[in-house]
C-alpha positions as CSV (number, residue, x, y, z in Angstrom):
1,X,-100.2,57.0,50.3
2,X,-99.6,59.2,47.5
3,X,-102.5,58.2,45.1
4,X,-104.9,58.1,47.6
5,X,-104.6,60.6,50.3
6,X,-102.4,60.9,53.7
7,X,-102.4,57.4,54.1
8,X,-99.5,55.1,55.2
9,X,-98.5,52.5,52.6
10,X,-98.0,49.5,53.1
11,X,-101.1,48.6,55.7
12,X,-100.2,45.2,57.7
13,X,-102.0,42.6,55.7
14,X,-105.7,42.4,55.9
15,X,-107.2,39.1,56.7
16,X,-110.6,37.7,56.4
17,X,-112.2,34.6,56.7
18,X,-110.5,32.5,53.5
19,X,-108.3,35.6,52.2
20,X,-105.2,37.8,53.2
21,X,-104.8,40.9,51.1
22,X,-101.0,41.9,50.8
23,X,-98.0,43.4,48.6
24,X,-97.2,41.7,46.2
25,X,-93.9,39.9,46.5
26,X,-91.3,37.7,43.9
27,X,-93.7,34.6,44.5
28,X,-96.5,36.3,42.7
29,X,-94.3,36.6,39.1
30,X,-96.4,33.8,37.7
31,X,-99.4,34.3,38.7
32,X,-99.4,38.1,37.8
33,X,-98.4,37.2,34.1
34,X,-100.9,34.4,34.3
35,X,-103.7,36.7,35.3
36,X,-103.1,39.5,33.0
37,X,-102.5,37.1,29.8
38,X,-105.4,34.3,30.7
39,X,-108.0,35.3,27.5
40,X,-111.2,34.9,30.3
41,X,-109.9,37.3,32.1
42,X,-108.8,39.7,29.1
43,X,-112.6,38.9,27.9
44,X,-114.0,42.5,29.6
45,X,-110.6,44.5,29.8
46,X,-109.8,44.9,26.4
47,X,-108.1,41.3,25.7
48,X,-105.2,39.2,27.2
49,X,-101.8,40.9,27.0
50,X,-99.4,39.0,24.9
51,X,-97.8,36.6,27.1
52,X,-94.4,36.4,25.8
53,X,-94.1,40.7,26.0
54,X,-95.4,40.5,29.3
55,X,-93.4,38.0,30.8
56,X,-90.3,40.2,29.6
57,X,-91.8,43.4,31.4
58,X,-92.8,41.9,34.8
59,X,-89.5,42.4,36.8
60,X,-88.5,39.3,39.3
61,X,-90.0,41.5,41.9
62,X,-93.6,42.4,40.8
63,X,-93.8,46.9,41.4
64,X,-95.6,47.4,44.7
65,X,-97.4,50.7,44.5
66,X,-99.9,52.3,47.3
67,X,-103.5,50.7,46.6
68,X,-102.5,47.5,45.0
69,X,-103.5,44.5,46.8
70,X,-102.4,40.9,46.0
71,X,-104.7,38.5,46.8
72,X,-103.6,35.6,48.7
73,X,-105.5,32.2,49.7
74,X,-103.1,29.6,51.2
75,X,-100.2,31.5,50.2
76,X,-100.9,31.6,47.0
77,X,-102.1,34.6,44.8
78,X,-105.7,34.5,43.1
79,X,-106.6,37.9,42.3
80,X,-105.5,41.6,43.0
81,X,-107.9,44.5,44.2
82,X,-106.7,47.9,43.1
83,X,-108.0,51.7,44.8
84,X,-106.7,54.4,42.8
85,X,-108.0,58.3,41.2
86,X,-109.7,58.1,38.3
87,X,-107.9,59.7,36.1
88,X,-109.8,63.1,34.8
89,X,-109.5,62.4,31.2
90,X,-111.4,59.5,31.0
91,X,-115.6,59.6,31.3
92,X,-117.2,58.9,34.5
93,X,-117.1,60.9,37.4
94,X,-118.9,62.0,40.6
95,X,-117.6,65.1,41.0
96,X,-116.3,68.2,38.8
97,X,-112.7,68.2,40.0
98,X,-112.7,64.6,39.2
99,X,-110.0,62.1,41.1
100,X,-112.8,59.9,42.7
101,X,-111.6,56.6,44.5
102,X,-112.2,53.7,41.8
103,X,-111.9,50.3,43.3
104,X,-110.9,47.8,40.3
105,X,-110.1,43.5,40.9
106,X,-108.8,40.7,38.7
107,X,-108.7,37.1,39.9
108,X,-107.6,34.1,37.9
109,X,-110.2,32.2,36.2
110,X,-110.0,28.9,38.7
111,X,-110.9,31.8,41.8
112,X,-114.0,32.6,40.1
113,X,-117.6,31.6,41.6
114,X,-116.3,30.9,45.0
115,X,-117.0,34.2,47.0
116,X,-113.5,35.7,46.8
117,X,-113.7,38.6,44.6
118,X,-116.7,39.6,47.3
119,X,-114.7,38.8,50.2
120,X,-111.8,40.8,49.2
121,X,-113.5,43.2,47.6
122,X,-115.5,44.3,50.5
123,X,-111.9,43.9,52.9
124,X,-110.7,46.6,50.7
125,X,-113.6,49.0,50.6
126,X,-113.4,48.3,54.5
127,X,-109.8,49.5,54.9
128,X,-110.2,52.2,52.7
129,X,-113.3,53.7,54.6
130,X,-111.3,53.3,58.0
131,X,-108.0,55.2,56.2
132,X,-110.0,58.0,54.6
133,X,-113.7,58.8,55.9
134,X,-116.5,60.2,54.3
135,X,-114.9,59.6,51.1
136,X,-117.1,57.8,48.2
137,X,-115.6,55.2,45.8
138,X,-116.6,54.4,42.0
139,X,-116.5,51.3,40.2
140,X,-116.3,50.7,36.5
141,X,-117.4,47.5,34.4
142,X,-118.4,46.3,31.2
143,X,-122.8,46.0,31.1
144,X,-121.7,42.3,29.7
145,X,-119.8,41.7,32.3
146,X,-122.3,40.0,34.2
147,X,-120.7,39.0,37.5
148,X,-119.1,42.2,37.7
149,X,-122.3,43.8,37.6
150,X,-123.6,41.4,40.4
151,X,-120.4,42.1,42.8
152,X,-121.1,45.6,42.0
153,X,-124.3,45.4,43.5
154,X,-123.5,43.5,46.5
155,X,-120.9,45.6,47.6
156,X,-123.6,48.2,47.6
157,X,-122.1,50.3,44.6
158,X,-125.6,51.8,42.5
159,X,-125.6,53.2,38.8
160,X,-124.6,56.9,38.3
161,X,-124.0,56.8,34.5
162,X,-122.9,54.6,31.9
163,X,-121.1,55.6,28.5
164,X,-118.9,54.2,25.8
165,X,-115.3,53.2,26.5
166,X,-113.0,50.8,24.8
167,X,-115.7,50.0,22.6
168,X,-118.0,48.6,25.0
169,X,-121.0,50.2,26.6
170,X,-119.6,50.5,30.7
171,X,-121.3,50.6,33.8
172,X,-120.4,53.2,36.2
173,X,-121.4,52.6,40.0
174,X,-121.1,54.5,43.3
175,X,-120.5,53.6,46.6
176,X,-121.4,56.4,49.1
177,X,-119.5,56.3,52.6
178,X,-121.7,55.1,54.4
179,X,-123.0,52.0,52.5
180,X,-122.2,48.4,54.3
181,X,-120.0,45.8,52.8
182,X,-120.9,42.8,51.8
């Protein structure tokens, strides 16, 4: 896996209970342009994209990049759970050098208040301890975002810092390696 370490991308799909976390595939189109356009969703990431400009730019077959999760209940897509590097430019980090793991998730509006984000959330962090040991992830939300901050905490993640970005005050959490999922 390039972004993350010596990992090999794609991992076979990861199942839970209620959840399988996979590439994404063609079927996904819609609901990737629903969930990065849907306003609720935009509320705490800056705003929905214009749907019209992003319907043009998602190609037929949604990009599949190492770290990107779709996630699927009854073959359908609800959400996505992302691990990438933080990227050294922007404020928040653990560590001089920078390039901390920084878990991120979207789901679509009608997902919400169900368990999902949790359960896929904590499937990722899972996976990600198994493929790279010892190594500590970050999380980044809004302090408005009030379910974010309440996933945050039951993944385990804890306050390090917060500071301005995008105009909102943000939260920045860590997980250390050896905290439990949720």
């Amino acid at each position: 896996m390039t972004g993350l370490g010596p990992v090999a991308w794609p991992p076979a799909p990861i199942r839970t209970g209620r959840l399988v976390l996979r590439e994404p595939e063609a079927r996904d189109r819609a609901a990737i342009i629903e969930l990065f356009t849907s306003p609720e969703v935009g509320t705490y990431i800056g705003g929905p994209r214009p749907r019209a400009e992003f319907e043009r730019a998602v190609p037929a077959e949604p990009r599949r990049r190492p770290g990107l999760f779709v996630v699927d209940l009854d073959g359908a897509m609800i959400g996505i759970v992302t691990l990438d590097r933080r990227g050294a430019a922007r404020p928040g980090h653990i560590r001089p050098e920078a390039g901390e793991a920084e878990l991120g998730y979207m789901f679509l509006p009608e997902a919400w208040g169900h368990g999902y984000a949790a359960e896929a959330c904590a499937a990722a962090l899972d996976w990600f301890a198994d493929a790279l040991p010892g190594e500590p992830v970050v999380l980044t939300t809004q302090t408005a975002n009030g379910r974010s901050m309440r996933l945050a905490a039951k993944l385990g993640f804890t306050e390090a810092d917060r500071f301005e970005e995008y105009a909102a005050e943000q939260w920045f959490g860590l997980r250390s390696p050896a905290t439990p999922s949720a």
